[in-house]
N, CA, C and O atoms as a GROMACS GRO file, in nm:
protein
  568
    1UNK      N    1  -2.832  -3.007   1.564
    1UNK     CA    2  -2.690  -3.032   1.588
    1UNK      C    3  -2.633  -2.911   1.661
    1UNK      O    4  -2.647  -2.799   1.612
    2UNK      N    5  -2.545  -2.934   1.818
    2UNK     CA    6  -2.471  -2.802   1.832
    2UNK      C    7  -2.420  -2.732   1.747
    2UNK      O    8  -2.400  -2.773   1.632
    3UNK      N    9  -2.396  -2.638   1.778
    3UNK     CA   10  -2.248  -2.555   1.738
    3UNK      C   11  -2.105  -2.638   1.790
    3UNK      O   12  -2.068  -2.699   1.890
    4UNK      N   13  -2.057  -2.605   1.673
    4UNK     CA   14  -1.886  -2.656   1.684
    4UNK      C   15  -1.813  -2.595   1.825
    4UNK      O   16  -1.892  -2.510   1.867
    5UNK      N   17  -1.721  -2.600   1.896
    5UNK     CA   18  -1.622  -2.580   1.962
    5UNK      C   19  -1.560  -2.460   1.879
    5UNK      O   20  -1.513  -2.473   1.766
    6UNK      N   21  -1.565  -2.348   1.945
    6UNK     CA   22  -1.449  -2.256   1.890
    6UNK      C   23  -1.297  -2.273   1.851
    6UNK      O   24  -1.241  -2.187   1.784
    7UNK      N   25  -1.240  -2.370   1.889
    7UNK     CA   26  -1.123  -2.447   1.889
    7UNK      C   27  -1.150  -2.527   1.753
    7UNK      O   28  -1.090  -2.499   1.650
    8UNK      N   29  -1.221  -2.601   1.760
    8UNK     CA   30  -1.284  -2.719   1.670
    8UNK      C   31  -1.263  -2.635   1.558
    8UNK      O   32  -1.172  -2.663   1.481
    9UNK      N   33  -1.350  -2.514   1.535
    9UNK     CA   34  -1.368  -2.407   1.391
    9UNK      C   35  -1.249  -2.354   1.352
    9UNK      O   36  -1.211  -2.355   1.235
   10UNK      N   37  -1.180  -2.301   1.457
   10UNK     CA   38  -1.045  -2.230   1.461
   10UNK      C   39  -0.950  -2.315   1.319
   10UNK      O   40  -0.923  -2.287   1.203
   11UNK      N   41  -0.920  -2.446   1.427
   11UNK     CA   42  -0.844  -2.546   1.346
   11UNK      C   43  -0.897  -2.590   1.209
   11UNK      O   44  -0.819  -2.657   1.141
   12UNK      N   45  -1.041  -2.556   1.149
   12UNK     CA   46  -1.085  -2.567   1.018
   12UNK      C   47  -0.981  -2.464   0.933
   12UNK      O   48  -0.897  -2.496   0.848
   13UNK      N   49  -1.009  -2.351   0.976
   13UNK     CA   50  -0.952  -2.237   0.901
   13UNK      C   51  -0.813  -2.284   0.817
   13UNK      O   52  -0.702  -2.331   0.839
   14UNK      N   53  -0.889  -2.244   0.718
   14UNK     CA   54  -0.704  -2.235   0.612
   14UNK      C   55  -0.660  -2.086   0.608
   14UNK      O   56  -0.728  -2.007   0.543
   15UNK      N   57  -0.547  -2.044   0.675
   15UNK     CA   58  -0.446  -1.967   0.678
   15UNK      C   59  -0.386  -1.955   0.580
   15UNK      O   60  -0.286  -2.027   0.584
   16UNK      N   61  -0.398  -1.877   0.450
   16UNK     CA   62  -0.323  -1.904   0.339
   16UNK      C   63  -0.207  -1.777   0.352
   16UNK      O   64  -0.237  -1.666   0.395
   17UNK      N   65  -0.104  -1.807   0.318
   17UNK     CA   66   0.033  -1.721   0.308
   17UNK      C   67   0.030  -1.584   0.237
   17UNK      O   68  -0.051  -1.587   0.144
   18UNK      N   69   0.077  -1.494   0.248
   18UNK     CA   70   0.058  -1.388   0.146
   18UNK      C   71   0.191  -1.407   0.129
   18UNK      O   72   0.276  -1.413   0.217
   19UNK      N   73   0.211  -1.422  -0.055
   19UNK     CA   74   0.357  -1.360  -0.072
   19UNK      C   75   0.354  -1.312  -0.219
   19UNK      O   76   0.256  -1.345  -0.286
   20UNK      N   77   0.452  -1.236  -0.277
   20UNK     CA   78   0.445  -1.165  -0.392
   20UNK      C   79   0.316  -0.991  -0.396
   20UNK      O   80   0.270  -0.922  -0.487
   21UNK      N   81   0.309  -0.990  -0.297
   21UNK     CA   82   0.206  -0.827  -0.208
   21UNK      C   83   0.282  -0.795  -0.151
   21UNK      O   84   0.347  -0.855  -0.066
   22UNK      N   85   0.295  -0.594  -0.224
   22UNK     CA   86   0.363  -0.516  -0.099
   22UNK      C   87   0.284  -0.406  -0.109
   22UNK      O   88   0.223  -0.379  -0.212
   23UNK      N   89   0.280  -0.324   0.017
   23UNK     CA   90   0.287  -0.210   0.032
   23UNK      C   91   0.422  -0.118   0.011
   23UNK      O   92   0.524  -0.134   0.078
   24UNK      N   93   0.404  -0.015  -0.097
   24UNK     CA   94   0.454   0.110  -0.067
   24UNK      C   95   0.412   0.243  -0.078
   24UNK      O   96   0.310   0.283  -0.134
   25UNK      N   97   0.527   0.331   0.000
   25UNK     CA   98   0.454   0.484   0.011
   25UNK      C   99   0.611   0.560  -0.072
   25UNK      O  100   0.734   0.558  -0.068
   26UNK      N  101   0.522   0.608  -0.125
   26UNK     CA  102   0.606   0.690  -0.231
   26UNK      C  103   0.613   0.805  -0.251
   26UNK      O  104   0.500   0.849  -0.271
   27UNK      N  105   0.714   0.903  -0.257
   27UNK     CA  106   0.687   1.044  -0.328
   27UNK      C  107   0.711   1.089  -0.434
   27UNK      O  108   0.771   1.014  -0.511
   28UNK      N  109   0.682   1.206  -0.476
   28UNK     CA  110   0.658   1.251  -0.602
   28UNK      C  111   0.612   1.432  -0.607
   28UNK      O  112   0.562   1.479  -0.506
   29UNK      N  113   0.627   1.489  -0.687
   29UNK     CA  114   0.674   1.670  -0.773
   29UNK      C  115   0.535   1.667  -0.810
   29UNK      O  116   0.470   1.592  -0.883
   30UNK      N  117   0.507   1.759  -0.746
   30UNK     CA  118   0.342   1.772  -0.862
   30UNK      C  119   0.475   1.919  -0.937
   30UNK      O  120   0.595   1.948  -0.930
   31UNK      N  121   0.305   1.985  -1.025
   31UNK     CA  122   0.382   2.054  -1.121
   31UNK      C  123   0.480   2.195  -1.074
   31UNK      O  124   0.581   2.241  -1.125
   32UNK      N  125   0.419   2.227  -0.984
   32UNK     CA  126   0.480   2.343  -0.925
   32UNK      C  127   0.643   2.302  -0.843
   32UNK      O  128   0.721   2.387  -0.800
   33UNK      N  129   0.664   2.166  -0.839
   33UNK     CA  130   0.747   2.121  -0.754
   33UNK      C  131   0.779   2.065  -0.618
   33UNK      O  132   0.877   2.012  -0.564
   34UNK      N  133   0.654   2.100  -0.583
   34UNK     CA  134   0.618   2.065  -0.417
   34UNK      C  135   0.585   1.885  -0.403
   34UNK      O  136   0.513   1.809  -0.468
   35UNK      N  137   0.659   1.870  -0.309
   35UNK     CA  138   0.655   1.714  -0.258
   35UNK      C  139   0.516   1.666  -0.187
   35UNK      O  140   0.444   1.728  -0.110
   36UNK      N  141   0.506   1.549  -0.235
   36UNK     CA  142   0.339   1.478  -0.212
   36UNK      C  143   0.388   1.307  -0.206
   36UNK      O  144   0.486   1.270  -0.270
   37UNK      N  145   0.329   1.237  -0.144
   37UNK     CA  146   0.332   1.130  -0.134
   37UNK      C  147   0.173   1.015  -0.145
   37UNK      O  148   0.063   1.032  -0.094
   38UNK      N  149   0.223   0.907  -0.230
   38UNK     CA  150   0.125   0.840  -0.232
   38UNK      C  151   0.111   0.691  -0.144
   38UNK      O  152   0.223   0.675  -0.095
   39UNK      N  153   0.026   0.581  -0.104
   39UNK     CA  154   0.054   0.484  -0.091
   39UNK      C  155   0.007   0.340  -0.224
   39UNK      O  156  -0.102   0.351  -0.280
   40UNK      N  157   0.056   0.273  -0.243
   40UNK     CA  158   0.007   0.189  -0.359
   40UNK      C  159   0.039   0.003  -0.300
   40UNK      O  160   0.114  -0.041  -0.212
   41UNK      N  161  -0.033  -0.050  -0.372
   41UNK     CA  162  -0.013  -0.196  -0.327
   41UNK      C  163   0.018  -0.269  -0.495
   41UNK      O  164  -0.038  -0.260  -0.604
   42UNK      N  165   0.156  -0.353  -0.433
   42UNK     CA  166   0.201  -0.388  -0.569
   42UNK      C  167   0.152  -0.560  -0.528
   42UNK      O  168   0.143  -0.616  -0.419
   43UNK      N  169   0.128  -0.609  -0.666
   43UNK     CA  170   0.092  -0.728  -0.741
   43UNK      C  171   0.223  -0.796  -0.808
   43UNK      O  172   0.232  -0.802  -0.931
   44UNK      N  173   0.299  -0.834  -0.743
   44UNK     CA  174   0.462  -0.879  -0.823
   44UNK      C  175   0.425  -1.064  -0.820
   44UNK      O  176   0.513  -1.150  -0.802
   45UNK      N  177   0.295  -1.090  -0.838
   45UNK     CA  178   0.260  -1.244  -0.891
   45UNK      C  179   0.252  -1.208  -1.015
   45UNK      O  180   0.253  -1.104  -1.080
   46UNK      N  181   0.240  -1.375  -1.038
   46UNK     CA  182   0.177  -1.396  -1.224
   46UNK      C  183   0.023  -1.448  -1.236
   46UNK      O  184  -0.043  -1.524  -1.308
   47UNK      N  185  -0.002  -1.336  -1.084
   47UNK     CA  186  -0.141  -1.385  -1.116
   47UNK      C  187  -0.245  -1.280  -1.080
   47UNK      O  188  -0.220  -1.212  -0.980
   48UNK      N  189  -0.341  -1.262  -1.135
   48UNK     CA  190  -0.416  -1.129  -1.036
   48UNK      C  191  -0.508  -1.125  -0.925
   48UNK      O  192  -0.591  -1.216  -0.915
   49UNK      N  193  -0.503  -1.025  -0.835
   49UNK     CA  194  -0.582  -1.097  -0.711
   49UNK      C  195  -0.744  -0.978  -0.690
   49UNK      O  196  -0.749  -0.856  -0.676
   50UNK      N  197  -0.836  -1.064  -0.696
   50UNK     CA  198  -0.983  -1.042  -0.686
   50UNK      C  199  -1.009  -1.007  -0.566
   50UNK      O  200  -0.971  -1.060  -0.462
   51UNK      N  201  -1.114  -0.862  -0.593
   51UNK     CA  202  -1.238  -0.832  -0.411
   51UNK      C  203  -1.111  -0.768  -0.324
   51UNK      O  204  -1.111  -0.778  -0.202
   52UNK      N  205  -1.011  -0.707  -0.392
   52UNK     CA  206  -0.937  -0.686  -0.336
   52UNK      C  207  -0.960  -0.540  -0.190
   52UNK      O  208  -0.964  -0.422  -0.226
   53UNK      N  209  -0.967  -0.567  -0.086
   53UNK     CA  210  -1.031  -0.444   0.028
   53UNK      C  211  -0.896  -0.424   0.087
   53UNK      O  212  -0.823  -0.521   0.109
   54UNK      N  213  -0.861  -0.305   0.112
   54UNK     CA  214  -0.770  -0.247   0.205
   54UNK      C  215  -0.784  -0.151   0.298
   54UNK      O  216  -0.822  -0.039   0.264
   55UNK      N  217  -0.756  -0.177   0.416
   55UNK     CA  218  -0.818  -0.076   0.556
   55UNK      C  219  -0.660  -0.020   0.573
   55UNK      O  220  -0.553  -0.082   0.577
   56UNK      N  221  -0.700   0.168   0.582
   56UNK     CA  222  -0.566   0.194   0.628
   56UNK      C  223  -0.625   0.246   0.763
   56UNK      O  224  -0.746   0.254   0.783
   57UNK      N  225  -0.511   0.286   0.870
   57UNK     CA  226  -0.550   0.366   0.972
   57UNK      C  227  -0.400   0.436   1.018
   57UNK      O  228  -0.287   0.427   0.972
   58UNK      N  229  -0.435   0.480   1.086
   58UNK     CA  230  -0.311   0.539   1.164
   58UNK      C  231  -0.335   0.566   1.352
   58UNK      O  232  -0.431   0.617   1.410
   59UNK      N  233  -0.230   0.519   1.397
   59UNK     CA  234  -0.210   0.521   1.534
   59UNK      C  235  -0.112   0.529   1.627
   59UNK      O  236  -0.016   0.465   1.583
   60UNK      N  237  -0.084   0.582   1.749
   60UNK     CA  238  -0.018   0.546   1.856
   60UNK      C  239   0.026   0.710   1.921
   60UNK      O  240  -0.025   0.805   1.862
   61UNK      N  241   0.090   0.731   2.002
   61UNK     CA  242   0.110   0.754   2.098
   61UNK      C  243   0.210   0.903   2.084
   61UNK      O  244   0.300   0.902   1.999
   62UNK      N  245   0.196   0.993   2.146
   62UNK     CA  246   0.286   1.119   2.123
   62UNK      C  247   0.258   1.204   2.197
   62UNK      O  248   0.142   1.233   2.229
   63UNK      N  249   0.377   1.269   2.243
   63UNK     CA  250   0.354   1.333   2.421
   63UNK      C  251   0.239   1.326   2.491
   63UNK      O  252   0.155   1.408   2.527
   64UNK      N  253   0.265   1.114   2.512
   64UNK     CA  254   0.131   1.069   2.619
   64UNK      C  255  -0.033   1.131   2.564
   64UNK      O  256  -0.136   1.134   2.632
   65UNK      N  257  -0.016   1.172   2.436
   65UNK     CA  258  -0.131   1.159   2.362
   65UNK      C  259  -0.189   1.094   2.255
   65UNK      O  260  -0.156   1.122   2.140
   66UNK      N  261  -0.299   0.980   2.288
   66UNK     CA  262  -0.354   0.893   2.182
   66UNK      C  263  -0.368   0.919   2.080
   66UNK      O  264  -0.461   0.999   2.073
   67UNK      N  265  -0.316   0.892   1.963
   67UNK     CA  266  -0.366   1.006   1.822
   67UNK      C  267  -0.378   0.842   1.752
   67UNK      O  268  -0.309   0.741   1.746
   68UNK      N  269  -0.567   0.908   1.684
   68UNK     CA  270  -0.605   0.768   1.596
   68UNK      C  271  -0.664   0.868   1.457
   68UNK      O  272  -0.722   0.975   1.464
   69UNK      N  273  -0.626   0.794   1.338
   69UNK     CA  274  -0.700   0.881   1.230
   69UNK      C  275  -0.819   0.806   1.184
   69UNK      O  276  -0.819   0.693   1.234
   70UNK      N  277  -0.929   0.829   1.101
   70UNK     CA  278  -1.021   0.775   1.050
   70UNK      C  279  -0.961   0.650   0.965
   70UNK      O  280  -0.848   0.648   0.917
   71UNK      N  281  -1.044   0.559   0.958
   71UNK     CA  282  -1.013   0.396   0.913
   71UNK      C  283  -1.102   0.441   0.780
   71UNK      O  284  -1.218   0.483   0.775
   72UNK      N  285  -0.989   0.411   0.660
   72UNK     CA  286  -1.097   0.445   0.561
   72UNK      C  287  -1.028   0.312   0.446
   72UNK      O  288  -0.915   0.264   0.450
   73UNK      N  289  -1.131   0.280   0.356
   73UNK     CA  290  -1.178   0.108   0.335
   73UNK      C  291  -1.148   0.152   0.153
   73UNK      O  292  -1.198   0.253   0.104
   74UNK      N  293  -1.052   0.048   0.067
   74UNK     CA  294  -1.037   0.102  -0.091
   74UNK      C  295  -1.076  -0.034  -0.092
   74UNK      O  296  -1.058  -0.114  -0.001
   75UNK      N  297  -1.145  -0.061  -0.229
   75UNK     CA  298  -1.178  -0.186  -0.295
   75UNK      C  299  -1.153  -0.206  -0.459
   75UNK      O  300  -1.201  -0.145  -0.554
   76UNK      N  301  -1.104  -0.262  -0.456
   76UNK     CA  302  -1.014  -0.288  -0.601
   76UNK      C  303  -1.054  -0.432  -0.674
   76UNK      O  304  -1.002  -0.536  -0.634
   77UNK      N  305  -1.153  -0.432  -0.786
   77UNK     CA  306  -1.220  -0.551  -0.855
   77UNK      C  307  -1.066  -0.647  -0.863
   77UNK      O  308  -1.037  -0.751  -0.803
   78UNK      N  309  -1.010  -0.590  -0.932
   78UNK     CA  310  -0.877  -0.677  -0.979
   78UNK      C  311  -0.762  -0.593  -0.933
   78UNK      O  312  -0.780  -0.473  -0.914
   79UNK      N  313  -0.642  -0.651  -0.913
   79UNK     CA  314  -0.510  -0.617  -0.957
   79UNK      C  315  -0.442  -0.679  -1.041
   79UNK      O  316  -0.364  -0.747  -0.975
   80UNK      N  317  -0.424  -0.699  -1.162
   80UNK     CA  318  -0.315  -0.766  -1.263
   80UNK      C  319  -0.227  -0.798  -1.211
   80UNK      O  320  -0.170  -0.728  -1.127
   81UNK      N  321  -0.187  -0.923  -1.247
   81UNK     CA  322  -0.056  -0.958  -1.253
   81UNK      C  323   0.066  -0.849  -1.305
   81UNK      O  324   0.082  -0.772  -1.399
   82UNK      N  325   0.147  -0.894  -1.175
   82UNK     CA  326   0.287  -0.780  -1.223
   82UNK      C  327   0.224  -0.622  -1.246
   82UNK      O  328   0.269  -0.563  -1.344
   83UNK      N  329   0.120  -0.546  -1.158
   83UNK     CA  330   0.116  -0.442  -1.169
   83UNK      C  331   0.060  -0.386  -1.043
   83UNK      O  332   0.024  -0.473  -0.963
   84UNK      N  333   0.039  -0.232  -0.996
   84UNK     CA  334   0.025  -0.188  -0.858
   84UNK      C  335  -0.111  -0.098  -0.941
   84UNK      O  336  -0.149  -0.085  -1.057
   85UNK      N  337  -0.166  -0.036  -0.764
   85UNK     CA  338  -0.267   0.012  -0.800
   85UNK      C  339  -0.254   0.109  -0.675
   85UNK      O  340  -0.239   0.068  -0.560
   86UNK      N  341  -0.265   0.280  -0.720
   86UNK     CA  342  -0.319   0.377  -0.589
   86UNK      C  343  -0.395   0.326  -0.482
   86UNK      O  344  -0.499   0.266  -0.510
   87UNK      N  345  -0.362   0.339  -0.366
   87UNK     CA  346  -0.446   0.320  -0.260
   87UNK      C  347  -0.558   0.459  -0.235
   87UNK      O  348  -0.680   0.474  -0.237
   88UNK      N  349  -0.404   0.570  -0.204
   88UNK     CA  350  -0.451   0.674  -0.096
   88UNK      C  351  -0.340   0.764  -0.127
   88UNK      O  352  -0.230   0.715  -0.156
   89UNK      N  353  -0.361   0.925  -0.122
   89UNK     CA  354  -0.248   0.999  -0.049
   89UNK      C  355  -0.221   0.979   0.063
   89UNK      O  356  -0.306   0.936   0.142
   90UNK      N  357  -0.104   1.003   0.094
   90UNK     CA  358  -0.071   1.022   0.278
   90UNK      C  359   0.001   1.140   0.318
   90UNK      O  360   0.094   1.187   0.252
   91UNK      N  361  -0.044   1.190   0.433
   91UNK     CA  362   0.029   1.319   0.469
   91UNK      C  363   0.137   1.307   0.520
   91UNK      O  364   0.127   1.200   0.580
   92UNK      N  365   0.278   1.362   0.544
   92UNK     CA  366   0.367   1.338   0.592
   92UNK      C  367   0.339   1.391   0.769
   92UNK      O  368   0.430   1.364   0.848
   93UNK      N  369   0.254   1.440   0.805
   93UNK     CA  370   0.212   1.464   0.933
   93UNK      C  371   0.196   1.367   0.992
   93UNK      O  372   0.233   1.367   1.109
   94UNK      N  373   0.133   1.244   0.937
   94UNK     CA  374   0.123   1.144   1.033
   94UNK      C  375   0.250   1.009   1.032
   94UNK      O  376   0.226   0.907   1.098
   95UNK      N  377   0.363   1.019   0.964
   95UNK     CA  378   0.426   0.990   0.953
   95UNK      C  379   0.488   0.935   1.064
   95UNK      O  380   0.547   0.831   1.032
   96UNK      N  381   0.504   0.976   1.240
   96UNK     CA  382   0.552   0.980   1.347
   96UNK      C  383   0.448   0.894   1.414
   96UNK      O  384   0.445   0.896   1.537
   97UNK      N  385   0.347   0.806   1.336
   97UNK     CA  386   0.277   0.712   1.448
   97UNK      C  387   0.269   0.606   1.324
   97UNK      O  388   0.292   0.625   1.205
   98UNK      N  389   0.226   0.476   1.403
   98UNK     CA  390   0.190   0.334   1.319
   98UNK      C  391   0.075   0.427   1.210
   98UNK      O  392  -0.017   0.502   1.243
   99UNK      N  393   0.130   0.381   1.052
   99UNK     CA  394   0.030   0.381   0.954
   99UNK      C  395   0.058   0.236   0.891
   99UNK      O  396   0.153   0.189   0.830
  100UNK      N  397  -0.133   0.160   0.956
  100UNK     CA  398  -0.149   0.062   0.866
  100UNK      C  399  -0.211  -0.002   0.792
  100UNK      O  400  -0.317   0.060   0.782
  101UNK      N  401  -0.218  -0.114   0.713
  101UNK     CA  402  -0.319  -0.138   0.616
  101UNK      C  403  -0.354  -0.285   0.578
  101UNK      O  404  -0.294  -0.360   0.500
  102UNK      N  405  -0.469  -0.310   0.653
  102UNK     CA  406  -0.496  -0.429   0.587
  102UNK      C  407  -0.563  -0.481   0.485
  102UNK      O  408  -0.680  -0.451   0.462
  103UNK      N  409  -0.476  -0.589   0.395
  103UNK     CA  410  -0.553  -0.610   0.292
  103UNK      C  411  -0.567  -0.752   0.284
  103UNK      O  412  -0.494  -0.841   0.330
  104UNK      N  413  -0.710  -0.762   0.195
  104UNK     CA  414  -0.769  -0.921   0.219
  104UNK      C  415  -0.793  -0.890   0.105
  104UNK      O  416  -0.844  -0.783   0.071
  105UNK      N  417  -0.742  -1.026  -0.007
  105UNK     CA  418  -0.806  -1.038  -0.189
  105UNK      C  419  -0.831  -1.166  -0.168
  105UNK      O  420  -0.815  -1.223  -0.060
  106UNK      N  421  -0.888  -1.236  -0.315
  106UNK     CA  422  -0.911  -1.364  -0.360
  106UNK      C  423  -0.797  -1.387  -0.475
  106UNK      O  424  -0.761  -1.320  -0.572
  107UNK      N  425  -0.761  -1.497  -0.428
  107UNK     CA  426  -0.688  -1.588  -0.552
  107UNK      C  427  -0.780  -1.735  -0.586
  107UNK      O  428  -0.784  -1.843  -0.525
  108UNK      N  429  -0.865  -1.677  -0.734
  108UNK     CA  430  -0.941  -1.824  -0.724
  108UNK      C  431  -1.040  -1.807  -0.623
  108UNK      O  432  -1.079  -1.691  -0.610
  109UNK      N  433  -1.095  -1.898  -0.544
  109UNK     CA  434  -1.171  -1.906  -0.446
  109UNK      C  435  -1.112  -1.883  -0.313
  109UNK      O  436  -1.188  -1.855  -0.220
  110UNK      N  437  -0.973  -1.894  -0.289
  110UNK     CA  438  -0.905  -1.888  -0.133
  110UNK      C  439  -0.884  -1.739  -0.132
  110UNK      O  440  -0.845  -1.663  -0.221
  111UNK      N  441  -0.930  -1.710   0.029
  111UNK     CA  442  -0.883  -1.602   0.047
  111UNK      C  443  -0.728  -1.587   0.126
  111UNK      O  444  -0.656  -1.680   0.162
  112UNK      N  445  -0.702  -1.435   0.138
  112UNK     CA  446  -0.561  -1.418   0.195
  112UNK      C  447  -0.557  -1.263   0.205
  112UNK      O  448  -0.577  -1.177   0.119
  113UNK      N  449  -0.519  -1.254   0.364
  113UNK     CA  450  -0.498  -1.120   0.443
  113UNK      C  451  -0.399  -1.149   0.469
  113UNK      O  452  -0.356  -1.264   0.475
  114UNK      N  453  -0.302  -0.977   0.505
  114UNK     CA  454  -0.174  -0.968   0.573
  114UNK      C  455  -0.218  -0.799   0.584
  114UNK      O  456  -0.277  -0.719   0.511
  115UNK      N  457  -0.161  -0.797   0.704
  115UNK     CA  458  -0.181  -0.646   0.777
  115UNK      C  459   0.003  -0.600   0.733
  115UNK      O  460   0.108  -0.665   0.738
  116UNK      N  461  -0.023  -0.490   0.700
  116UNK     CA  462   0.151  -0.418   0.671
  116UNK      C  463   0.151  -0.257   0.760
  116UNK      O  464   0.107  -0.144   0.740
  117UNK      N  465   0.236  -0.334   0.875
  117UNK     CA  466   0.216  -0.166   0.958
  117UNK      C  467   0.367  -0.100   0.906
  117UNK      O  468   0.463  -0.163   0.862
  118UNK      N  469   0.356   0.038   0.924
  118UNK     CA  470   0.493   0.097   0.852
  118UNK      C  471   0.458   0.190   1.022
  118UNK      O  472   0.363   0.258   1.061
  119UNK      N  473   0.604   0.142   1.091
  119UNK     CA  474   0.597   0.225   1.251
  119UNK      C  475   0.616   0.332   1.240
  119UNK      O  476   0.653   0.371   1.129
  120UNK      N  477   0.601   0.424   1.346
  120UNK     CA  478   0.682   0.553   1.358
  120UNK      C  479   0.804   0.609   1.289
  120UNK      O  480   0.900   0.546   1.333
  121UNK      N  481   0.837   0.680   1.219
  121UNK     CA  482   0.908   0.711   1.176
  121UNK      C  483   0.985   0.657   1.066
  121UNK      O  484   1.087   0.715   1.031
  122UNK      N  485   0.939   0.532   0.997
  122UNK     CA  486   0.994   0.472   0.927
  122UNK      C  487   0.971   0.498   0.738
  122UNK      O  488   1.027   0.440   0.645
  123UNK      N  489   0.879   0.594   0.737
  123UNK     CA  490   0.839   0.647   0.605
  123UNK      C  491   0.902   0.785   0.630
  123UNK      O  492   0.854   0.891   0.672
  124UNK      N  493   1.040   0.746   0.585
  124UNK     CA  494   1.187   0.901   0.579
  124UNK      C  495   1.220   0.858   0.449
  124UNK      O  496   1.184   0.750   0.403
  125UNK      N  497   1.311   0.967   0.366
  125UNK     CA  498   1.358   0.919   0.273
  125UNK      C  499   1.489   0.880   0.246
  125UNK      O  500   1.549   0.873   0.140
  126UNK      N  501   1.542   0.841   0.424
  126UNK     CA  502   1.678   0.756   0.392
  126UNK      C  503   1.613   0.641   0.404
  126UNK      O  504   1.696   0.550   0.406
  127UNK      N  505   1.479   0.592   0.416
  127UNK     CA  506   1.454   0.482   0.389
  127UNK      C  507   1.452   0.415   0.257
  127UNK      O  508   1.463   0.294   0.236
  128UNK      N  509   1.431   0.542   0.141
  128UNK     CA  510   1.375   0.495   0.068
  128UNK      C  511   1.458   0.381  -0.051
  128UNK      O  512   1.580   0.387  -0.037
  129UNK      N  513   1.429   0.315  -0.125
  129UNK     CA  514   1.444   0.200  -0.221
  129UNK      C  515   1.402   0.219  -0.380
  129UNK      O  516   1.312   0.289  -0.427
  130UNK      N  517   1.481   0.148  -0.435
  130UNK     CA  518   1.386   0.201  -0.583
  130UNK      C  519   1.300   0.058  -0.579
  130UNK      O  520   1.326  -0.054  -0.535
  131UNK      N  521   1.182   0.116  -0.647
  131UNK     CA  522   1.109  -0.027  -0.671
  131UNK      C  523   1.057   0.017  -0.805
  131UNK      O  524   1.007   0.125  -0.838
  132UNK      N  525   1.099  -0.182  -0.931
  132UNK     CA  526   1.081  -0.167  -1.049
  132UNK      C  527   0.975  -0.142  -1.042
  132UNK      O  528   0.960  -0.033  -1.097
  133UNK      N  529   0.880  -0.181  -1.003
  133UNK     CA  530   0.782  -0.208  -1.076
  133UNK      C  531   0.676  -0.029  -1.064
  133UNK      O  532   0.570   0.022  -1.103
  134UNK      N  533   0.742  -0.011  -1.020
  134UNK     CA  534   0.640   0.152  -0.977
  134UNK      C  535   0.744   0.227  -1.053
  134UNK      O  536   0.688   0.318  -1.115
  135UNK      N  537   0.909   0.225  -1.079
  135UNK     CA  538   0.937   0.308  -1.181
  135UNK      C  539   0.957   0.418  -1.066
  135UNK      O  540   0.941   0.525  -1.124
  136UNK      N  541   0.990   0.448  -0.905
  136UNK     CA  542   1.016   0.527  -0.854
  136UNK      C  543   1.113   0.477  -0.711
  136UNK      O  544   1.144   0.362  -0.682
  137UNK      N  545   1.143   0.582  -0.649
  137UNK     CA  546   1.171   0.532  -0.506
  137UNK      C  547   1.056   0.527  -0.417
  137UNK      O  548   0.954   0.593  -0.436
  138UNK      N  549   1.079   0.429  -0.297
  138UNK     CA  550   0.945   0.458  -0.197
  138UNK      C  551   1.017   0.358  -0.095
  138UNK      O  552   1.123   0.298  -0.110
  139UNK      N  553   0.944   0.358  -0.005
  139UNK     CA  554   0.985   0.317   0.088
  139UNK      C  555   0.857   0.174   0.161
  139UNK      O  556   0.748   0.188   0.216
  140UNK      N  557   0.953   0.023   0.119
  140UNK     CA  558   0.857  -0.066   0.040
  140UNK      C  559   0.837  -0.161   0.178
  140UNK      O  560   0.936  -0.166   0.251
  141UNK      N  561   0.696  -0.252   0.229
  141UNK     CA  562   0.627  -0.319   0.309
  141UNK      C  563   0.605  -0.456   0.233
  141UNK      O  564   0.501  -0.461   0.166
  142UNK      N  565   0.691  -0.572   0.233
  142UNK     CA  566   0.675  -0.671   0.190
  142UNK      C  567   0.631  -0.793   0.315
  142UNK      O  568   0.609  -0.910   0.282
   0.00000   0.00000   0.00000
């Protein structure tokens, strides 16, 4: 039997929605007082999501120079319902180019990706928001 039509396969695909997943980047005092920031992915279903992989990277452009950081890969068995989980620190150095992150889990047997880019300059802390469920401010990617 051929192979399918790339079109043909395309239109198989189920596209499932991501909703109730966010990204945020947050800061926080270590003990001496000095500011640090984390990134975390919140779970605000009533359900938990499996095989969970997240790619962050960072990219784009600054006085006409390409700046790309290493693509580095977190895998998370579960996330609970109604709870978040550390990704990564992030430096505030790279703050001034696209930092982003894609994540692909299982619900059940279906899968579901959504890429969350946070642009240039948009991880400031007049951005920031309180979010319950982390119990801090951050500055949140729904």
């Amino acid at each position: 039997m051929p192979p399918l039509p790339l079109q043909q396969m395309k239109k198989d695909i189920e596209f499932n929605t991501v909703e109730g997943v966010s990204i945020a980047i947050a800061p926080s005092l270590d003990e001496s007082g000095e500011q640090f920031w984390h990134v975390y992915l919140i779970n605000n279903n009533n359900f938990p999501l499996d095989n969970v992989l997240v790619a962050s990277k960072g990219y784009g452009v600054v006085d006409d120079v390409e700046l790309k950081t290493s693509v580095l890969r977190h895998m998370f068995e579960r996330v609970e319902p109604k709870s978040f989980v550390l990704i990564e620190p992030i430096d505030p150095a790279i703050f001034h180019i696209n930092n982003e992150y894609w994540v692909s889990y299982y619900v059940a047997t279906k899968i579901y990706d959504k890429k969350y880019v946070f642009v240039p300059d948009s991880i400031t802390e007049d951005n920031l928001i309180d979010i319950s469920l982390l119990q801090m401010q951050g500055v949140l990617h729904t």
